[in-house]
C-alpha positions, 0 to 999 in steps of 0.5 A: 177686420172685426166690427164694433157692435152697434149694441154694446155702444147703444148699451153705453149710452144707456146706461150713462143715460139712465145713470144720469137720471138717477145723480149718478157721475157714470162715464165711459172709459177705455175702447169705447170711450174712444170710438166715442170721439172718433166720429169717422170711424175708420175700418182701421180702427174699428172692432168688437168689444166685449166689456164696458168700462166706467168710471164712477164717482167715489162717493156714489159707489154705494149706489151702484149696485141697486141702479145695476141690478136695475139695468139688469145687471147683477153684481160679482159678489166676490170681486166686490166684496173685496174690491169694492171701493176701488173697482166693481165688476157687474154681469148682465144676467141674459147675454153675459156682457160684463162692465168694469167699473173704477170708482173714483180715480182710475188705478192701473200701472199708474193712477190718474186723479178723476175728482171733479173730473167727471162733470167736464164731458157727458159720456166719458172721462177727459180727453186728456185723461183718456189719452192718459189712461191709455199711455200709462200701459206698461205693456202696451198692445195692438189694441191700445195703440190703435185707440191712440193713434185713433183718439190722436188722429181725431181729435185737436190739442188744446189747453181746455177741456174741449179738446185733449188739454195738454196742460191736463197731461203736463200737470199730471205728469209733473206730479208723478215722474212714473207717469211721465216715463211710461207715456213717453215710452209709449209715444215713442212705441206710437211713432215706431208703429206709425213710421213702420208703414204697417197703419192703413192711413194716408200720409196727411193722417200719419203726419197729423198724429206725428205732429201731434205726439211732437207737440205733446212731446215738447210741452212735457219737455218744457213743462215746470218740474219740482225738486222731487221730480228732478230726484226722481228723474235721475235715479231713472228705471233703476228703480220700478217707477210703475204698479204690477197689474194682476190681470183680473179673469174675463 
């Protein structure tokens, strides 16, 4: 089994430090936003990562690229020349190490809103937005799945901020019927991979991340839905409900 690196999570925390200091609204996203909040750091969970992933507030983008180069980053001029104001690519110039910034919302198969967002934790979006932005790949992997059972393993619902907000995930699933679909889809992918016997966890672990993906489950079902919604609803998969990704060169 492959291990985190200790100094690619040192160098997030860096960076959401120095960023700080600077008025600058960086935070983790992706893998490494969940080793964050799995504290107990089982081998199942664990291995490397090659990049790190942010999200940066839409209306500090233009700073991003002097604090970088700072850092000891430099910028991929093309990627950001064209992508810039939704997404920024920055290189270290020694050991290669690539971050990934979304700047403002973060936009893949489906888009989850992050103004005013950025300031409920110091390293990392939401945890209901990060469970969110992992339950809105279409194609979900091994990898994915895995930060979810971990994030679902490790940490509680709740209806705030402290813990994953399941009325967070119910508000934005009810504005977008897409993004209800998908991450129903993966849940049920979640349970098949779980009642599979295929995770080294105990049986109280995998009862616990059941349990779980029930609750969240039941909420969404009994969540208030809107005309619009509903319509939307009874047209189904017949018509594409998510983006096409164009993955981006490593």
């Amino acid at each position: 089994m492959e291990l985190i690196e200790p100094e690619i999570a040192q160098e997030m925390h860096r960076l959401v430090e120095a960023a700080r200091a600077q008025n600058i609204h960086l935070r983790a996203i992706g893998g490494l936003a969940v080793h964050h909040h799995s504290p107990l750091r089982r081998q199942t969970f664990q291995r490397t990562y090659a990049d790190i992933d942010f999200v940066a507030h839409k209306t500090e983008r233009r700073k991003l690229e002097a604090f970088f180069n700072s850092m000891g980053y430099a910028g991929d001029r093309n990627f950001n020349l064209l992508n810039g104001e939704k997404r920024q690519i920055f290189i270290h110039k020694t050991c290669g190490r690539r971050i990934d910034i979304f700047v403002g919302d973060f936009e893949m198969c489906h888009r989850l809103p992050l103004k005013d967002r950025l300031q409920v934790h110091p390293v990392t979006i939401p945890l209901a937005e990060l469970l969110l932005s992992k339950t809105q790949i279409i194609e979900l992997n091994q990898k994915d799945a895995l930060d979810l059972v971990a994030l679902l393993l490790d940490n509680e619902l709740s209806r705030d901020d402290e813990k994953i907000n399941i009325d967070r995930i119910c508000r934005l699933c009810a504005r977008d019927w897409g993004l209800f679909k998908t991450t129903s889809i993966n849940l049920s992918r979640l349970e098949d991979l779980l009642t599979s016997g295929g995770l080294e966890l105990t049986e109280a672990e995998r009862n616990t991340v059941l349990r779980r993906i029930e609750e969240i489950r039941k909420a969404l079902a009994a969540m208030k839905k809107n005309l619009f919604w509903m319509a939307r609803d009874r047209v189904g998969t017949r018509l594409r409900w998510y983006t096409e990704v164009e993955e981006v060169e490593r």
